[in-house]
N, CA, C and O of each residue as an XYZ file, in Angstrom:
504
protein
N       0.823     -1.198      0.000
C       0.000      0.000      0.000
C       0.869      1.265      0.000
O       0.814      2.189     -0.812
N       1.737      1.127      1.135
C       2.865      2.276      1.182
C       3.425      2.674     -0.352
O       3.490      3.762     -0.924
N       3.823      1.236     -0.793
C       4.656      1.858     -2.349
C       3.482      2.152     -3.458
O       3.859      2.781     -4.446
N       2.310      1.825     -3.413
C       1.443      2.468     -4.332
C       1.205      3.683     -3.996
O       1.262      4.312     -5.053
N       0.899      4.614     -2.888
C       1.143      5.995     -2.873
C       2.388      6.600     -3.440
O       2.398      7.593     -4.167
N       3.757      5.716     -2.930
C       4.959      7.060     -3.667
C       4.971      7.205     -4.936
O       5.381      8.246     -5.448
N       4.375      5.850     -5.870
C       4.597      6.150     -7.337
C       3.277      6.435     -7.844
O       3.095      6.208     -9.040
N       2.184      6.956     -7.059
C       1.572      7.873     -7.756
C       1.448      9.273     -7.092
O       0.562     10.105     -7.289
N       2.425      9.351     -6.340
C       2.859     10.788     -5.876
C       3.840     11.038     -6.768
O       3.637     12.016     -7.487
N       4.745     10.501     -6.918
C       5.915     10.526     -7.584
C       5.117     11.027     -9.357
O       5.006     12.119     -9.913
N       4.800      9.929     -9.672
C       3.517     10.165    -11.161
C       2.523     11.962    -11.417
O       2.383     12.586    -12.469
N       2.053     12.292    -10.121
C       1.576     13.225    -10.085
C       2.333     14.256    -10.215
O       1.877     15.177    -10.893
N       3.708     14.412     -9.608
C       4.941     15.516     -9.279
C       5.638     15.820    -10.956
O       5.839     16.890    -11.530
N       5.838     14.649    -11.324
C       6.083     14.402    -12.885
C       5.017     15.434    -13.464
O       5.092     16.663    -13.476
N       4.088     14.675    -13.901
C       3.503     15.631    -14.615
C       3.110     17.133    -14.241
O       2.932     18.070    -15.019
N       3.055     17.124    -13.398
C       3.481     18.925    -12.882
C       4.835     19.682    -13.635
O       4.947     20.742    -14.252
N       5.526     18.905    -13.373
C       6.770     19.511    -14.302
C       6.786     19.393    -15.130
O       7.835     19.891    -15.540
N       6.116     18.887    -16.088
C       6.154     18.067    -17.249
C       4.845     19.119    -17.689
O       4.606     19.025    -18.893
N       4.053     19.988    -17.043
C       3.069     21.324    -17.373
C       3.607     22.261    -17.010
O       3.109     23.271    -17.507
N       4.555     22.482    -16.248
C       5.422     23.927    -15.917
C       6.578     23.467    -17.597
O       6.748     24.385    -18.399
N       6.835     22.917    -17.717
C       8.171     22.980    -18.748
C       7.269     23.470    -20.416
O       7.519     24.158    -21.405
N       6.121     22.590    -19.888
C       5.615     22.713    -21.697
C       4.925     24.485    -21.565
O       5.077     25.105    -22.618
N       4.374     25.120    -20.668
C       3.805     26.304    -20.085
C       4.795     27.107    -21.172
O       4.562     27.726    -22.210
N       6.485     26.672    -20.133
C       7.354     27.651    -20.439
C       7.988     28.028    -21.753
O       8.479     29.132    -21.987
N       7.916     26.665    -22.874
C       7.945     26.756    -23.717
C       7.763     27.401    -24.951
O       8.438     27.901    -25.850
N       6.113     27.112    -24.525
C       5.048     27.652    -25.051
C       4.611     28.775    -25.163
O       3.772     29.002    -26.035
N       4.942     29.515    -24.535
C       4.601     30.806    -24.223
C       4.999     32.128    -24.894
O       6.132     32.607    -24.848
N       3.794     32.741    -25.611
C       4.335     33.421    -26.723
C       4.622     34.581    -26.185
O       4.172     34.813    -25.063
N       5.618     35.795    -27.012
C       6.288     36.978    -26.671
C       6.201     37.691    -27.377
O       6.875     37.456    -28.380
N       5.339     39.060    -27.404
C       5.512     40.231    -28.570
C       6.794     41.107    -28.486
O       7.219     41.802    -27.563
N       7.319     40.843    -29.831
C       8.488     41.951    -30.052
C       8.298     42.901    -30.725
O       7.599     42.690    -31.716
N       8.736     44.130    -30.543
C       8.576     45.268    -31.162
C       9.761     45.887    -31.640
O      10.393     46.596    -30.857
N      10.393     45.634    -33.487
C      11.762     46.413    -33.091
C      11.599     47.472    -34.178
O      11.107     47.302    -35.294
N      12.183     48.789    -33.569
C      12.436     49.913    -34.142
C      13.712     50.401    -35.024
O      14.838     49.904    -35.032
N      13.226     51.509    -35.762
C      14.443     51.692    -36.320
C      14.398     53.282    -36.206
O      14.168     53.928    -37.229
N      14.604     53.912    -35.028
C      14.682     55.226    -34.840
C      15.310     55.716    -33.782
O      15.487     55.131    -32.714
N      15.672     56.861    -34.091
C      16.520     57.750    -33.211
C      16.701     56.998    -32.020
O      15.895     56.151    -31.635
N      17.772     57.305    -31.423
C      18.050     56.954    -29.712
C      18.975     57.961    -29.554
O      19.671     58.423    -30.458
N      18.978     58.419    -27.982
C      19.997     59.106    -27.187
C      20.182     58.548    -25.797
O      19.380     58.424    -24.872
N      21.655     58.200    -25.922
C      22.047     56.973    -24.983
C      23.290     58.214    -24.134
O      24.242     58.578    -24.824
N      23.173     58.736    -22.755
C      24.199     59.501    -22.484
C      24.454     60.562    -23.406
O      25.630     60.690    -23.747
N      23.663     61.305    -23.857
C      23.579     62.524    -23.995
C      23.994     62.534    -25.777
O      23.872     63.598    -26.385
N      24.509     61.197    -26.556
C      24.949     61.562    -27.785
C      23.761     60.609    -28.579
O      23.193     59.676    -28.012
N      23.499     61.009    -29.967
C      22.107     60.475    -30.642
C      22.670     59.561    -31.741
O      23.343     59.825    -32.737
N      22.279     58.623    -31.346
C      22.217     57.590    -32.999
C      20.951     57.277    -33.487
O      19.790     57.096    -33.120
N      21.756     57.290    -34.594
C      20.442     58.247    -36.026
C      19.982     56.520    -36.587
O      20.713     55.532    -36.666
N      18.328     56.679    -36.946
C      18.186     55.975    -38.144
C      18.742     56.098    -39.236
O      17.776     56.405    -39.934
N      19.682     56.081    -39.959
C      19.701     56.806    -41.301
C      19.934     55.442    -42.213
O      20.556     55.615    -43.260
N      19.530     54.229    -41.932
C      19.449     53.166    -42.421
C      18.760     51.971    -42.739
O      18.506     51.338    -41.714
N      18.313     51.359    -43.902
C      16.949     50.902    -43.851
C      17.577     49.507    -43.693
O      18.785     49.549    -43.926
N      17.080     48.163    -43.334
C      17.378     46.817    -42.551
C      16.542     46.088    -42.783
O      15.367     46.444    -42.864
N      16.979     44.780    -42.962
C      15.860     44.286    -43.196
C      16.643     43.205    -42.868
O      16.161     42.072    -42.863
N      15.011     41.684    -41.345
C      15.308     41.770    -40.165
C      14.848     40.080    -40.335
O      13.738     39.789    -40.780
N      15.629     39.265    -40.012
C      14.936     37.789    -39.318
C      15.081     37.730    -37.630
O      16.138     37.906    -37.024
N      14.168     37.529    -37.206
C      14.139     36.602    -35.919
C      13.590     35.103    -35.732
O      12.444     34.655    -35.771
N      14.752     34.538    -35.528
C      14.785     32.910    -35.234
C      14.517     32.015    -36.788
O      13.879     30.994    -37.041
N      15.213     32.810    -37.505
C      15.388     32.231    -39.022
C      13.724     32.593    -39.546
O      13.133     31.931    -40.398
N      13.433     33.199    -39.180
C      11.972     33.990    -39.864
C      12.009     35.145    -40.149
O      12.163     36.059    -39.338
N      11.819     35.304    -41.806
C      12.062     36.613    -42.292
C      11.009     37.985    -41.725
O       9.921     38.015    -42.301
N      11.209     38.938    -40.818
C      10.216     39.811    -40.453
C      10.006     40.577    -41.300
O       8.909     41.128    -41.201
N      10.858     40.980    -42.469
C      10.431     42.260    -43.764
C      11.751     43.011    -43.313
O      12.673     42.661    -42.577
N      11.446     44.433    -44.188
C      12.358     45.536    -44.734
C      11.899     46.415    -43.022
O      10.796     46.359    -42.477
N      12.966     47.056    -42.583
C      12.095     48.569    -42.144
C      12.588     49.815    -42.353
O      13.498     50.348    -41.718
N      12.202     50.099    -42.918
C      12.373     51.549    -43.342
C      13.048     52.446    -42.283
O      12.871     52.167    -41.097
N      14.034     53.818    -42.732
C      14.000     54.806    -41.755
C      13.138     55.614    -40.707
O      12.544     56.656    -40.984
N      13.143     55.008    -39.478
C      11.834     55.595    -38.278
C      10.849     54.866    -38.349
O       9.780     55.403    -38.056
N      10.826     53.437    -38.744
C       9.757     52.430    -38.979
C       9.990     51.825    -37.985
O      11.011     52.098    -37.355
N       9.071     50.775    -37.525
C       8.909     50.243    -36.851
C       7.799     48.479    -37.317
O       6.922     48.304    -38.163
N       8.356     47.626    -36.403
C       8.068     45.986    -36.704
C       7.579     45.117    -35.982
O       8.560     44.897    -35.271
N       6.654     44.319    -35.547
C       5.871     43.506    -34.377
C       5.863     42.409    -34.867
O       5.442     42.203    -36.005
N       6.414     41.331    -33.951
C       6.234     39.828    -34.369
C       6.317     39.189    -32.921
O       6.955     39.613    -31.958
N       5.711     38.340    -32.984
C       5.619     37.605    -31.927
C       6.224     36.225    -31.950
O       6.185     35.648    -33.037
N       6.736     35.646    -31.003
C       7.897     34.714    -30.922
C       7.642     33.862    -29.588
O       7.500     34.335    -28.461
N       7.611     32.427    -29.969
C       7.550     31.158    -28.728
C       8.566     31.219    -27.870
O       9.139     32.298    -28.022
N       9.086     30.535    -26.995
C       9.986     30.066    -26.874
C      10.415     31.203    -25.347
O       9.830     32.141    -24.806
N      11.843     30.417    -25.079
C      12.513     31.387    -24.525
C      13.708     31.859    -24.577
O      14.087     32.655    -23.718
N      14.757     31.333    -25.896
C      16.142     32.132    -26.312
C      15.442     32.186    -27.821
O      14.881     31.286    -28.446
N      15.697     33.655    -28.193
C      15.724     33.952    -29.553
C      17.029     34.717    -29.837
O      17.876     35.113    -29.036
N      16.961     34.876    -31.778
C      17.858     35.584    -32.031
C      17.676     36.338    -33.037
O      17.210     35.729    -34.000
N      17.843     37.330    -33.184
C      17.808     38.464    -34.026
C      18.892     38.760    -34.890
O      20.043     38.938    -34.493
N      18.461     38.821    -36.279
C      19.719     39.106    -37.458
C      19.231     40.291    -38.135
O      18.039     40.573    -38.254
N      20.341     41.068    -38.635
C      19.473     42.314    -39.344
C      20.425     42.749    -40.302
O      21.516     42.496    -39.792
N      20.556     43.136    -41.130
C      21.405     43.794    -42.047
C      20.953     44.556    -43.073
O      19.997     44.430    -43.839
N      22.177     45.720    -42.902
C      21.868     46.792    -44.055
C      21.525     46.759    -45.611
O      21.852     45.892    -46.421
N      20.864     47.796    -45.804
C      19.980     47.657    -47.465
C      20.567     48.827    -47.644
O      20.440     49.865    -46.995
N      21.432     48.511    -48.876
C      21.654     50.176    -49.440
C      21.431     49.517    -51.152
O      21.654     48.427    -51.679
N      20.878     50.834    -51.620
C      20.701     51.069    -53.260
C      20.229     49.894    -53.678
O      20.686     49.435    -54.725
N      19.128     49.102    -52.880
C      17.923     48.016    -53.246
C      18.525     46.842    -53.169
O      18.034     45.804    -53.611
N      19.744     46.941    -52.543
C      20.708     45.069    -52.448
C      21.170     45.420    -51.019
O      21.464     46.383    -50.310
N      21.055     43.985    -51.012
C      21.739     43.855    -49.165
C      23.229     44.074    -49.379
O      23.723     43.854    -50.485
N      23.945     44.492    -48.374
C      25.024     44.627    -47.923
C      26.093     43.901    -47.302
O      27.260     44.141    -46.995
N      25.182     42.786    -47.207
C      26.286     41.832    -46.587
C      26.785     42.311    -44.936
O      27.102     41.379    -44.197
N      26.838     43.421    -44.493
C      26.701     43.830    -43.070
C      25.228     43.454    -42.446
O      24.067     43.845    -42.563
N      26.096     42.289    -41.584
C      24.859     41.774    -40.864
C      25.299     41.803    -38.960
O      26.369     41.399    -38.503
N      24.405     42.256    -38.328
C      24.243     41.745    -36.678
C      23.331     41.024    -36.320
O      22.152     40.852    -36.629
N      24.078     40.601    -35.582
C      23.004     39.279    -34.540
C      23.232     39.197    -33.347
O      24.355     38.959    -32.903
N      22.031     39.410    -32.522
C      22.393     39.142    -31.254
C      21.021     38.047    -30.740
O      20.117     37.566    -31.424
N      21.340     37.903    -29.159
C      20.908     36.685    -28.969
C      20.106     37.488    -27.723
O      20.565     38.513    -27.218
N      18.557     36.728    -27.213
C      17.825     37.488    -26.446
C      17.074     36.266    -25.539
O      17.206     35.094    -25.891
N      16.516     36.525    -24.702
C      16.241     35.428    -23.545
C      15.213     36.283    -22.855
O      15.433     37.394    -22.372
N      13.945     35.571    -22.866
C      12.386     36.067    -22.285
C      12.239     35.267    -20.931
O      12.687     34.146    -20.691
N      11.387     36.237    -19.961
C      10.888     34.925    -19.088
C       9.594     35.166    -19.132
O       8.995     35.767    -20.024
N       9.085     34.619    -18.002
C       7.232     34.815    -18.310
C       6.989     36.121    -18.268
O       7.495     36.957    -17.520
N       5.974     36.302    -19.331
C       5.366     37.258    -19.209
C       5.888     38.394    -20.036
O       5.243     39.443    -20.042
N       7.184     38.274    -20.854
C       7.574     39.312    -20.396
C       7.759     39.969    -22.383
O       7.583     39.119    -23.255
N       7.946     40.780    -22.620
C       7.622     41.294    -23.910
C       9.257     42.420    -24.113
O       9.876     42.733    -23.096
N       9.644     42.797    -25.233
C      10.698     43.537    -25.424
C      10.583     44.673    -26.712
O       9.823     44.384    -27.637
N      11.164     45.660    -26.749
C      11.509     46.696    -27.852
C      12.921     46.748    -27.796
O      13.675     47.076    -26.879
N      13.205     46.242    -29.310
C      14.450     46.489    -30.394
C      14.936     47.475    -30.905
O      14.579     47.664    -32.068
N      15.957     48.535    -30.277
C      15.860     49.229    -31.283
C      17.498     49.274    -31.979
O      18.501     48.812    -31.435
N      17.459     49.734    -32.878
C      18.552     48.856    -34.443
C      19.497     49.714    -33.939
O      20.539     49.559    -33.302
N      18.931     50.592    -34.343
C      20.919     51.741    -34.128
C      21.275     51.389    -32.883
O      22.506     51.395    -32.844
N      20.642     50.969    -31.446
C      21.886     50.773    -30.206
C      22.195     49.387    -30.632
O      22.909     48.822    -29.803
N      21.882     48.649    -31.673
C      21.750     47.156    -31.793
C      23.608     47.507    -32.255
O      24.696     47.231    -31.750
N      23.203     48.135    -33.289
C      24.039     47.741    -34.573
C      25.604     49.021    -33.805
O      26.742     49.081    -34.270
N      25.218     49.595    -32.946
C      26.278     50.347    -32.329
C      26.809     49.838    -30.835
O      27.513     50.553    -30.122
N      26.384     48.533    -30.473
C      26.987     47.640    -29.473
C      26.272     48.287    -28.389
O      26.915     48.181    -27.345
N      25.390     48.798    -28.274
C      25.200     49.886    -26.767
C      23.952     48.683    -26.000
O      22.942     48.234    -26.541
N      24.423     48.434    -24.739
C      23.579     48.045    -23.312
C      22.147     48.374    -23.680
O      21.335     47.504    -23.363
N      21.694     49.400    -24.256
C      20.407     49.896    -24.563
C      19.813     49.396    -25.402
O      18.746     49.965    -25.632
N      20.132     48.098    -26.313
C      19.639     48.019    -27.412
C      18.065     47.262    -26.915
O      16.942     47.562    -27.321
N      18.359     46.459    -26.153
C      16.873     45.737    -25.896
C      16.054     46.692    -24.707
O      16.574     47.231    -23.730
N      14.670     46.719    -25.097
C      14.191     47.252    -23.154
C      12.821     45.979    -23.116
O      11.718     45.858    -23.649
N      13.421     45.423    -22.439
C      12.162     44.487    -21.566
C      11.199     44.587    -21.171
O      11.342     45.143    -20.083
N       9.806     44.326    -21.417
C       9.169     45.206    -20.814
C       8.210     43.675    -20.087
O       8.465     42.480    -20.237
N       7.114     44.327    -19.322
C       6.148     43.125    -18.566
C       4.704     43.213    -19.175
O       3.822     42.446    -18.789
């Protein structure tokens, strides 16, 4: 009797984790990334460049100068690739960086602190 309770305690505990893991998975995230002005410490980086953007090997489109992009994304490590468009051909200048959600939680991209290495590039939001 004793060992038929632990292995369906044990059975029950399982699948608890086994609904917290698939939860966490699962769980979708709106991204929002921009392509406009920032002033980070008092100096401004400019849109002055149009990009065009995959996250997690999914093409999001072109964005224009001061445009802006919304896609929503599973999971909880993504990654973001973007590279410059000049005179209607890509450039072959590409960045990528790598981003990590927890519950709940939603983010804004914006390109110029992306593509200029700055702490600011992501803001997290809830």
């Amino acid at each position: 009797m004793r060992k038929r309770i632990i292995i369906r305690t044990t059975l029950v505990a399982v699948l608890i984790l086994i609904g917290i893991f698939l939860y966490t998975i699962g769980q979708e995230h709106k991204v929002i990334i921009d392509n406009k002005d920032i002033i980070v410490n008092g100096n401004t980086y400019n849109a002055s460049t149009v990009y065009k953007i995959w996250v997690d090997n999914q093409e999001i489109g072109v964005i224009e100068k001061n445009g802006r992009a919304v896609t929503k994304v599973t999971g909880v490590s993504h990654k973001i690739v973007i590279e410059a468009i000049s005179d209607q051909a890509l450039s072959g200048e590409k960045h990528e960086r790598i981003f990590k959600f927890k519950s709940n939680e939603g983010a804004v991209i914006n390109i110029p602190a992306m593509v200029n290495a700055l702490n600011e590039w992501i803001d997290k939001t809830n």
